[in-house]
NUFIDO-269099 format. One line per field, with one value per residue: residue number from 1; chain; x, y, z of N, C-alpha, C, O in turn. Coordinates in Angstrom, 2 decimals. Atoms other than C-alpha are relative to their C-alpha. Layout:
% NUFIDO-269099
resi <- [NUM,...]
chain <- [A,...]
nxx <- [X,...]
nyy <- [Y,...]
nzz <- [Z,...]
caxx <- [X,...]
cayy <- [Y,...]
cazz <- [Z,...]
cxx <- [X,...]
cyy <- [Y,...]
czz <- [Z,...]
oxx <- [X,...]
oyy <- [Y,...]
ozz <- [Z,...]
//
This chain:
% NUFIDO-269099
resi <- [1,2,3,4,5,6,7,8,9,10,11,12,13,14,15,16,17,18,19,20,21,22,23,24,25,26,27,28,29,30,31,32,33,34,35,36,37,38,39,40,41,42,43,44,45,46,47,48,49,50,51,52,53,54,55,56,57,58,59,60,61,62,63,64,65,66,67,68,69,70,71,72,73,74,75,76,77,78,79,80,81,82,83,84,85,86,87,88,89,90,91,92,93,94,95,96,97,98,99,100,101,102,103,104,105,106,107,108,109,110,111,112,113,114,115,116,117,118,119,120,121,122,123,124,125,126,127,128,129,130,131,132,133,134,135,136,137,138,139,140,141,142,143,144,145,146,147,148,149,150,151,152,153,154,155,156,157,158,159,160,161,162,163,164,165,166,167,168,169,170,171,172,173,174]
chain <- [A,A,A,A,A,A,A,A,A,A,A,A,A,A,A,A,A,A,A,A,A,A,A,A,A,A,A,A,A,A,A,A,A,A,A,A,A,A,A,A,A,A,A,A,A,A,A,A,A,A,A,A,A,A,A,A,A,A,A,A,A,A,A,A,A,A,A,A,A,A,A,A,A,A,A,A,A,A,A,A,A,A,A,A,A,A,A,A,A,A,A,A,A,A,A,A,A,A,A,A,A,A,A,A,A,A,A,A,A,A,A,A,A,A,A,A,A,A,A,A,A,A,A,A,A,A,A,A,A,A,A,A,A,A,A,A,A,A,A,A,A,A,A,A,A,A,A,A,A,A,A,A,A,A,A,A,A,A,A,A,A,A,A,A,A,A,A,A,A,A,A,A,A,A]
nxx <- [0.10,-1.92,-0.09,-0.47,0.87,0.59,-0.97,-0.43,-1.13,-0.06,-1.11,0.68,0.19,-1.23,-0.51,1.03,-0.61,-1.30,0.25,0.12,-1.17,-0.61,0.44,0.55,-1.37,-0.44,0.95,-0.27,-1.09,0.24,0.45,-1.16,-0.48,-0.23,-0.30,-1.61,-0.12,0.75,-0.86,-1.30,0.04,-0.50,1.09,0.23,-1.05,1.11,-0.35,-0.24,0.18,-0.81,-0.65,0.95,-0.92,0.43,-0.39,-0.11,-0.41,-0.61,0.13,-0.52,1.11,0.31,-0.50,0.29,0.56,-1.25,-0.49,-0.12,-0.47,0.60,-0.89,0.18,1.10,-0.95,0.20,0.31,-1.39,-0.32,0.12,-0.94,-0.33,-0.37,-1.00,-0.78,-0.75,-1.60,-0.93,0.15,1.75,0.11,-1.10,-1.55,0.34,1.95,-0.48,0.68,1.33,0.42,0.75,0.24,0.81,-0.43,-1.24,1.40,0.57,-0.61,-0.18,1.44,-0.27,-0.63,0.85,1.28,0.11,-0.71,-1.12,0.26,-0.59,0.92,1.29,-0.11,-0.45,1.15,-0.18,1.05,0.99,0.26,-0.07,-1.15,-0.03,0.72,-0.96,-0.54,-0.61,-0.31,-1.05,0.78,-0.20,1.36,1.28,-0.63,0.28,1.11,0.98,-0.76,0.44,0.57,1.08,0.55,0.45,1.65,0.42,0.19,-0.88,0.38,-0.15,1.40,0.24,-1.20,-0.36,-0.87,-1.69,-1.18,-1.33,-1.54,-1.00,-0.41,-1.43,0.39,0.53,-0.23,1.65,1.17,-0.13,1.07]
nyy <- [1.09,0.60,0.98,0.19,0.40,1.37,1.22,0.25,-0.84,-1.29,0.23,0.03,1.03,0.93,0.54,1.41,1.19,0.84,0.49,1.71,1.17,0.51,0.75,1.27,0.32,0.26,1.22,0.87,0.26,0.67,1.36,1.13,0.28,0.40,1.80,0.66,0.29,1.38,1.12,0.33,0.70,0.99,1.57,0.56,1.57,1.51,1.13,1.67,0.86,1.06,0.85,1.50,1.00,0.12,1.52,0.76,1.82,0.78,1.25,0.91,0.45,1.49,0.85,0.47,1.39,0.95,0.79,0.99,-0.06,1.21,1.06,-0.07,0.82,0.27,-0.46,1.43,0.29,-0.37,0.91,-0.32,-1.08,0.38,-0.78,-1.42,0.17,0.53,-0.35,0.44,-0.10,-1.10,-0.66,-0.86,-1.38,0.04,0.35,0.21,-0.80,-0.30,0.08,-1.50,0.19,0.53,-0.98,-0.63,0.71,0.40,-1.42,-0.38,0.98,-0.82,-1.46,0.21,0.31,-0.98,0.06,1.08,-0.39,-0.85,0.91,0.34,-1.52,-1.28,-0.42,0.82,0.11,-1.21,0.14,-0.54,-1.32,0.12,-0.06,-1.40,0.14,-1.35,-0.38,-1.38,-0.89,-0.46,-0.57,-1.36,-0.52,0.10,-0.90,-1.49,-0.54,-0.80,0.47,-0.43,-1.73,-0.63,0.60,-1.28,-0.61,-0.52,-1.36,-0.56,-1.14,-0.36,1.19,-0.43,-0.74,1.18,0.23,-1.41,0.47,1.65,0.28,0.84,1.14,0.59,0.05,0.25,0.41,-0.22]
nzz <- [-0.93,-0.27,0.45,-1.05,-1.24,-0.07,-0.56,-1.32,-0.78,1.00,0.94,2.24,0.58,0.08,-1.49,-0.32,0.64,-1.09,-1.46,-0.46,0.95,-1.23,-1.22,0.54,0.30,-1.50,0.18,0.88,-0.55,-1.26,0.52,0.20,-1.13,-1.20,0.40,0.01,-1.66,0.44,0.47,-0.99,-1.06,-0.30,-0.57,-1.62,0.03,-0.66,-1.69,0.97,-1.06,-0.56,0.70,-0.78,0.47,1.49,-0.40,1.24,-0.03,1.72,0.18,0.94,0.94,-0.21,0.74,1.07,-0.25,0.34,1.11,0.02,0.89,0.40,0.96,1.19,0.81,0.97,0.65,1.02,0.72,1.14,1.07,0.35,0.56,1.26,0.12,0.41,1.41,0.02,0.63,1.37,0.75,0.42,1.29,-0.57,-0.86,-1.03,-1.18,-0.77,0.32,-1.44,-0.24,-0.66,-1.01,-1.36,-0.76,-0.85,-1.30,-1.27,-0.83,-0.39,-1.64,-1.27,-0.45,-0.39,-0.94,-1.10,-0.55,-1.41,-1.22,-0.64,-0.19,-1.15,-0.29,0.87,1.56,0.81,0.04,0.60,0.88,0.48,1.16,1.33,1.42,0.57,1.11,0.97,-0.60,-0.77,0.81,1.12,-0.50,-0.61,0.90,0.49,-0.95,0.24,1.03,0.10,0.02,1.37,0.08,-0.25,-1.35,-1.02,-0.98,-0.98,0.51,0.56,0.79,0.05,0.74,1.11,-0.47,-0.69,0.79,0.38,-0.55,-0.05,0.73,0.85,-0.63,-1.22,-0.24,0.92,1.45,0.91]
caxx <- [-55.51,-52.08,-51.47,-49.84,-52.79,-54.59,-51.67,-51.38,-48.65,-48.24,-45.67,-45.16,-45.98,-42.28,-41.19,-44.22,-42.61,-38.85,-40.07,-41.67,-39.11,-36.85,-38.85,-39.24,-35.29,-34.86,-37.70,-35.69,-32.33,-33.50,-35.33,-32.12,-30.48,-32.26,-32.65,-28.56,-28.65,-31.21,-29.05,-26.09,-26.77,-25.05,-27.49,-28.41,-25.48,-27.56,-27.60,-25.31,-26.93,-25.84,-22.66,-24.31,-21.75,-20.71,-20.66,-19.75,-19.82,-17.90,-18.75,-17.13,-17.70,-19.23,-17.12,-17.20,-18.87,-16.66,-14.96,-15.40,-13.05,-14.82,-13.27,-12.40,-14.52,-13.18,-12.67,-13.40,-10.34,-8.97,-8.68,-5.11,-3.40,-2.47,1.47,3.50,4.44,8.44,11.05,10.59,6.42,6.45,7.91,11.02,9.77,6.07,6.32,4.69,0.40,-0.59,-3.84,-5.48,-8.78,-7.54,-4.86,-8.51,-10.22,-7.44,-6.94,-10.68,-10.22,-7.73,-9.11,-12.64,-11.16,-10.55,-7.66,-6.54,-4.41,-7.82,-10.45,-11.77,-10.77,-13.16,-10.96,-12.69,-15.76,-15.63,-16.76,-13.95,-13.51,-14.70,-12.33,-11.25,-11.55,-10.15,-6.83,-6.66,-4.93,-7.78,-10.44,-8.03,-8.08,-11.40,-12.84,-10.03,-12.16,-13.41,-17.10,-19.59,-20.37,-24.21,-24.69,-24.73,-22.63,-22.85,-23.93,-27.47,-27.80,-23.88,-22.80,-21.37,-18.88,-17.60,-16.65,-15.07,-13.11,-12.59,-8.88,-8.41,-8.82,-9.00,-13.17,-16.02,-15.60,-17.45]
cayy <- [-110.78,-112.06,-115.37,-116.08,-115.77,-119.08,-121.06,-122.17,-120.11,-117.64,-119.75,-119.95,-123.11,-123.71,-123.41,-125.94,-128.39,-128.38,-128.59,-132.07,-133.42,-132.27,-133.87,-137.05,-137.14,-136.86,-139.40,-141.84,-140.81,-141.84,-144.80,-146.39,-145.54,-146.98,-150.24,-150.17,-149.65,-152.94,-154.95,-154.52,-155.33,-158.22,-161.38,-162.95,-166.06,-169.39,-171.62,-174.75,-177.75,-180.49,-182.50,-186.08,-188.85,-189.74,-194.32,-196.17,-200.12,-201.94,-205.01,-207.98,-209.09,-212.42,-214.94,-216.00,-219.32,-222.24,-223.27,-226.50,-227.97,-229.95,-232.77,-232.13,-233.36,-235.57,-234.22,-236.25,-237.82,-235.92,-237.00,-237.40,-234.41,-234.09,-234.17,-231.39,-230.61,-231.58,-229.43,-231.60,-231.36,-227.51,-225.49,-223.46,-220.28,-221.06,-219.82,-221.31,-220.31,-218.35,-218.93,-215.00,-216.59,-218.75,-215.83,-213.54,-216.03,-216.19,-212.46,-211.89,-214.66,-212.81,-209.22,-210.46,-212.19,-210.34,-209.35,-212.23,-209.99,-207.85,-210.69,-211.04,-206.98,-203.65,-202.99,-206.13,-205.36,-201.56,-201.73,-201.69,-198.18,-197.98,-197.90,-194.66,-194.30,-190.98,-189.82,-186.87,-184.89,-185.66,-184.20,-181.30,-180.56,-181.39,-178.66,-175.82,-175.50,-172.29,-171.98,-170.74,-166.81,-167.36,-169.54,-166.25,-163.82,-162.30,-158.31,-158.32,-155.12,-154.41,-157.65,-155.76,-153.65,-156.90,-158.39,-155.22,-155.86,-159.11,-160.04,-162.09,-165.92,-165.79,-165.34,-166.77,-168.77,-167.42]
cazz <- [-11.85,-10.16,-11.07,-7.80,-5.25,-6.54,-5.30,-1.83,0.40,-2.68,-4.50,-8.42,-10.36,-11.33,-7.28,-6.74,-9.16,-7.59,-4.25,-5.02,-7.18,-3.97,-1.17,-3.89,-4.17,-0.02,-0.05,-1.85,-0.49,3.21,2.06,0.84,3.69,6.14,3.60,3.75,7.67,7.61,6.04,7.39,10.40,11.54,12.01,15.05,15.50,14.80,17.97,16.23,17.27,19.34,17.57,17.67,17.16,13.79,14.05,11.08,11.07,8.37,7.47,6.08,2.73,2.28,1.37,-1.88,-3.06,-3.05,-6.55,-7.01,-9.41,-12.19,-14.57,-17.63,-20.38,-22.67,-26.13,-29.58,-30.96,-33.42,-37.20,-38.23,-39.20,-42.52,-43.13,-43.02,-46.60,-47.34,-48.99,-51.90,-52.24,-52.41,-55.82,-55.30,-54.70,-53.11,-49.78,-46.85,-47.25,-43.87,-42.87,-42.22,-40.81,-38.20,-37.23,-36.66,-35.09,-32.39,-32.26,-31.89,-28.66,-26.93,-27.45,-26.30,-23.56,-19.89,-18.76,-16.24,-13.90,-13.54,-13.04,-9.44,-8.82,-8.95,-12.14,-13.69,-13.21,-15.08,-18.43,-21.38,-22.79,-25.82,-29.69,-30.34,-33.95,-34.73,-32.73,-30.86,-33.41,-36.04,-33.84,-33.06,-36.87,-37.77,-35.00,-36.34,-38.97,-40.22,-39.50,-42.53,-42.69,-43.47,-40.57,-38.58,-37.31,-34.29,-34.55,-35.98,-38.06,-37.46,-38.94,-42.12,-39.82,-37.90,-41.46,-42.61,-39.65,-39.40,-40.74,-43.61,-43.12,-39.59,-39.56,-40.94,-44.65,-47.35]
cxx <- [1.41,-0.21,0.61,-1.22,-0.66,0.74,0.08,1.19,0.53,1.59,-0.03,0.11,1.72,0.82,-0.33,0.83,1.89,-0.16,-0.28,0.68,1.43,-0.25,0.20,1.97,0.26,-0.93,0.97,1.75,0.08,-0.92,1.18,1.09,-0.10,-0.43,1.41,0.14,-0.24,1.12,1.08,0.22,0.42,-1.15,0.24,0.74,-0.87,0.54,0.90,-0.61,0.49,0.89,-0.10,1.49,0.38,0.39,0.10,0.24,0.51,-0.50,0.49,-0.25,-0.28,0.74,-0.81,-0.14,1.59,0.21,-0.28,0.67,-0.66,1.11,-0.06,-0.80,1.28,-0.49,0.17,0.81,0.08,0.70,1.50,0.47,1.16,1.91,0.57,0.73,2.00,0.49,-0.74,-1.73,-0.15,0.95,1.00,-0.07,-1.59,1.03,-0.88,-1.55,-0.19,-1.18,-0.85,-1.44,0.27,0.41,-1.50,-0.53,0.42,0.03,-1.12,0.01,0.31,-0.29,-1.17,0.41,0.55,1.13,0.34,0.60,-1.50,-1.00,-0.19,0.02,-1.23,0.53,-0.64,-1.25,-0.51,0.07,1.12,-0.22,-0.35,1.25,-0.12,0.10,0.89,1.26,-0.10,0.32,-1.02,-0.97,0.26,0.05,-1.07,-1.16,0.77,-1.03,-0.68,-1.82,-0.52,-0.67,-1.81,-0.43,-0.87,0.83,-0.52,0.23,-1.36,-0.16,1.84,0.49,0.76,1.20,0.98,0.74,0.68,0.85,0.84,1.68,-0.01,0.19,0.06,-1.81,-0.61,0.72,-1.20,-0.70]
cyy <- [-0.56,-1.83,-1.12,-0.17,-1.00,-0.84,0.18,0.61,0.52,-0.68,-0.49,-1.34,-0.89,-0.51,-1.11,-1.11,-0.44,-0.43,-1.28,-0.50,0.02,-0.82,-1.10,-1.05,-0.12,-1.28,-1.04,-0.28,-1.06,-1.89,-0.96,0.26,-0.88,-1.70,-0.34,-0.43,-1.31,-0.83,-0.12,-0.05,-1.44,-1.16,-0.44,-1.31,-0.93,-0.57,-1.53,-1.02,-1.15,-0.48,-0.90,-0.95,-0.46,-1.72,-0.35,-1.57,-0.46,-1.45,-0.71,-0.78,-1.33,-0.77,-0.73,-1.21,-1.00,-0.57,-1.36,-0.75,-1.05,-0.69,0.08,-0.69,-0.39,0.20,-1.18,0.21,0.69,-0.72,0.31,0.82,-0.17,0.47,1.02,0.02,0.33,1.20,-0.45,0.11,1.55,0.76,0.94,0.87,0.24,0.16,-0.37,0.85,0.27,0.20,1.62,-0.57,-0.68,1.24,1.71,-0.23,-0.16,1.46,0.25,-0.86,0.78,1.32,-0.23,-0.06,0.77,0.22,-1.04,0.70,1.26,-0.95,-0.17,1.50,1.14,0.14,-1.32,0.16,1.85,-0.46,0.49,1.41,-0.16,0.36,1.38,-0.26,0.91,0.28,1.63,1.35,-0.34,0.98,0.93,0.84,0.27,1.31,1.26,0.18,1.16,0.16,1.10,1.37,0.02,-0.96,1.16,0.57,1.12,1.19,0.44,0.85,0.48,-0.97,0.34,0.57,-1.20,-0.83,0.83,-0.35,-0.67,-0.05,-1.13,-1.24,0.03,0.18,-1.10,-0.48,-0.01,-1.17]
czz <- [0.21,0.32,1.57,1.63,-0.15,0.23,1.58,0.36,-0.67,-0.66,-1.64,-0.12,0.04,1.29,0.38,-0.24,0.56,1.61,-0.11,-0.25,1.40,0.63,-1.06,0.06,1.99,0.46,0.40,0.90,1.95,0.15,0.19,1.37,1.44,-0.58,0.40,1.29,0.23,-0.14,-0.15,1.08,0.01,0.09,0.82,-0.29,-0.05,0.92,-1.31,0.77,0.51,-1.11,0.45,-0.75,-1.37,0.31,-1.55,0.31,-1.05,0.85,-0.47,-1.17,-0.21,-0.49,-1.07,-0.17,-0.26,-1.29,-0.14,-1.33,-0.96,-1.01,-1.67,-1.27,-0.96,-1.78,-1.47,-0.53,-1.21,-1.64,0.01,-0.53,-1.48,0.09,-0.50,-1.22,0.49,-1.09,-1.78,-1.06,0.06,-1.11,0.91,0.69,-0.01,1.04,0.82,-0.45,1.65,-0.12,0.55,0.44,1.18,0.91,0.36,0.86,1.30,0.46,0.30,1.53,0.34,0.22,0.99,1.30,1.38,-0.12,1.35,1.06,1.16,0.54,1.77,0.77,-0.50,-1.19,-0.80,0.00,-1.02,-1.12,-0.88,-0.33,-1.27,-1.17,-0.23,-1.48,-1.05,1.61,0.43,-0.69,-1.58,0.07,0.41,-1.36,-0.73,1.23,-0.76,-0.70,-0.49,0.26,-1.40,0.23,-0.12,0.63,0.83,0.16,0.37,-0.54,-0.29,-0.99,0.02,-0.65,-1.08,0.50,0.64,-1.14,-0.43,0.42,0.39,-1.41,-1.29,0.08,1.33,0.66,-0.68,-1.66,-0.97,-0.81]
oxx <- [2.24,-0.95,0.37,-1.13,-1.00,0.30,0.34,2.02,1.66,2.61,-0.88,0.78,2.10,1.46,0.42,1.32,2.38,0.45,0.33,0.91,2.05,0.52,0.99,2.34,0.81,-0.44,1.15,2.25,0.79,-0.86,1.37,1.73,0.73,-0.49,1.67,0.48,0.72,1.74,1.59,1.41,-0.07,-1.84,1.40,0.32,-1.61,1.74,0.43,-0.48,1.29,0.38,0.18,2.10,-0.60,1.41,-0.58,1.24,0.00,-0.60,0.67,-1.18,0.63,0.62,-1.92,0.45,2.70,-0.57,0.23,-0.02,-0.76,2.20,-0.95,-1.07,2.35,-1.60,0.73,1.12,-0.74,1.42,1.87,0.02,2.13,2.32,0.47,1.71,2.59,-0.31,-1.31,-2.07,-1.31,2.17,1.08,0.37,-2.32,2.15,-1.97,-1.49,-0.01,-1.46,-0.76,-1.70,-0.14,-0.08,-1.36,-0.66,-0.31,-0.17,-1.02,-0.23,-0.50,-0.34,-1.09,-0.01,1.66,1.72,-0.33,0.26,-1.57,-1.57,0.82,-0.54,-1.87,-0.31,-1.26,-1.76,-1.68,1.00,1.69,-1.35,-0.45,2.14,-1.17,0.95,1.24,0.93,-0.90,-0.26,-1.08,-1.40,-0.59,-0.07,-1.13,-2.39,0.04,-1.54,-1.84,-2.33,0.20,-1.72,-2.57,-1.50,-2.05,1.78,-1.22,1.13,-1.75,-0.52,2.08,0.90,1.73,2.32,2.21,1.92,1.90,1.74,1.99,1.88,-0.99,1.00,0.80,-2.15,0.01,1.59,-2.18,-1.63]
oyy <- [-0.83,-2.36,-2.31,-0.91,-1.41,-1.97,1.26,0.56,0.68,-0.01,-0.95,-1.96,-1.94,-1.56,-2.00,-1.83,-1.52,-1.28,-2.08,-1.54,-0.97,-1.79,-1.69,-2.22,-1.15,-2.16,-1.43,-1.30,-1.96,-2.87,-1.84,-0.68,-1.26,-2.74,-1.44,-1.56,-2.06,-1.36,-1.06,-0.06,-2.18,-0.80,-0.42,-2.09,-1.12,-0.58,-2.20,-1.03,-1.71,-0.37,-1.10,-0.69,-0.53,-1.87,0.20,-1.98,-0.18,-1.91,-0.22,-1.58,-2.08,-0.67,-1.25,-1.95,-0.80,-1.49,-1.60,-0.61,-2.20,-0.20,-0.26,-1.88,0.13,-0.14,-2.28,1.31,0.50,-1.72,1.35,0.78,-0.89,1.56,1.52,-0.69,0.92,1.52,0.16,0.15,1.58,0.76,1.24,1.03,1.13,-0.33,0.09,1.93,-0.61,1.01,1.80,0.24,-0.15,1.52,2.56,0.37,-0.52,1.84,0.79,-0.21,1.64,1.77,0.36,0.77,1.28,-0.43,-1.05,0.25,1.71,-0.44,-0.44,1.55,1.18,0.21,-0.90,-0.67,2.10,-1.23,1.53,1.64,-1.33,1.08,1.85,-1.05,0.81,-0.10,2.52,2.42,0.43,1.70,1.55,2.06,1.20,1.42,2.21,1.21,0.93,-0.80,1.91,1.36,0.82,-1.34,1.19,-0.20,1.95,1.43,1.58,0.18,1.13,-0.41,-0.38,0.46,-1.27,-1.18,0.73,-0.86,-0.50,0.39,-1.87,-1.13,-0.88,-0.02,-1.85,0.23,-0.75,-0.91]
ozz <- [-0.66,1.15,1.71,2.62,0.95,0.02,2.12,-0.56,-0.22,-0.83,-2.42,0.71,0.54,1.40,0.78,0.64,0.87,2.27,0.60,0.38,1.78,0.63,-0.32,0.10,2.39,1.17,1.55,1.37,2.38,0.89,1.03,1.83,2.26,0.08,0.89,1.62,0.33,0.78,-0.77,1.41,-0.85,1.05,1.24,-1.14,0.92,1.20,-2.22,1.99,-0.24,-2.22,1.63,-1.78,-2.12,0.99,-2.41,0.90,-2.14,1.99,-1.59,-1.11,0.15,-1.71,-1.02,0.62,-0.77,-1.53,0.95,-2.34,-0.52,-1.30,-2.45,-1.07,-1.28,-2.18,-1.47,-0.99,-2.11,-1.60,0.56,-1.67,-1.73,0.50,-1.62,-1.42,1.40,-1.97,-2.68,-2.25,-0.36,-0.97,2.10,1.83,-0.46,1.20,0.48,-1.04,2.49,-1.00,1.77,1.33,2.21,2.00,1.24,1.93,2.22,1.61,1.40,2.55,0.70,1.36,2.06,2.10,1.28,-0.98,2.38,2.16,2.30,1.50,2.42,1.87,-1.55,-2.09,-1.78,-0.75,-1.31,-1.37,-0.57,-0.75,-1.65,-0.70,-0.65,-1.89,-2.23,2.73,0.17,-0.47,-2.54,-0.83,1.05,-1.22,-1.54,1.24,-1.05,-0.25,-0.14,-0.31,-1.99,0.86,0.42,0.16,1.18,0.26,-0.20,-1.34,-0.05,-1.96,-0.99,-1.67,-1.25,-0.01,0.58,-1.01,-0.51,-0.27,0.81,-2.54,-1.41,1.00,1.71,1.82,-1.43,-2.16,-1.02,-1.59]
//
């Protein structure tokens, strides 16, 4: 029995099989061709539409309320101030006592208080910046820092060849 007459137009099995895998490959090749064609075609120019006026109104800003200057209040007589110690009422070598709460209390005032050349101005009205407490070369040393080897390192299942390779301190800290 010839193996060849149960096939359609008397061709062998293995011919069969490149023929489709041809046609499947010219298929494919014309396909993408006429996707590329497609879409490179130029696009149809959009219509731009009308350019409509551009108006802006400014406005003036409201004048600000009127100051009115008030009268000072009067303040309760002060008790006599105690005299200023003499040459003669302090020992030889006492020196003057400086007061370090007062000299807070005043620097805490003038920090707190605005700036007067800003008051009245958008720059018065932006909140202060905030206290830096670390300088910029702290936070430039405190990042160098080595990071820790069983954190992770990158590699997965390779992970042993990247420290092999890895130089000495300049990776990962055991």
């Amino acid at each position: 029995m010839n193996a060849t007459r149960d096939l359609p137009y008397g061709a062998a099995p293995e011919h069969r099989q490149r023929m489709r895998i041809g046609a499947g490959i010219a298929a494919s090749i014309v396909l993408h061709a006429l996707l590329l064609a497609w879409s490179r075609q130029p696009a149809a120019p959009a219509v731009p539409a009308p350019a409509q006026p551009l108006t802006v109104h400014l406005r003036a800003a409201p004048p600000p309320p009127p100051v009115r200057p008030t009268a000072p209040q009067p303040q309760p007589p002060m008790p006599p101030a105690a005299p200023a110690p003499t040459a003669a009422d302090t020992p030889a070598g006492a020196a003057p006592r400086f007061d370090l709460d007062a000299a807070r209390s005043t620097a805490r005032k003038f920090a707190n208080a605005p700036d007067p050349t800003k008051v009245g101005t958008a720059m018065g009205r932006l909140p202060p910046p905030p206290l830096q407490t670390e300088s910029k070369f702290e936070r430039a040393i405190k990042s160098a820092k080595r990071r820790d080897c069983k954190d992770g390192v990158p590699g997965g299942l390779l992970a042993p060849i990247f420290l092999a390779m890895d130089k000495k301190d300049s990776g990962c800290k055991w």
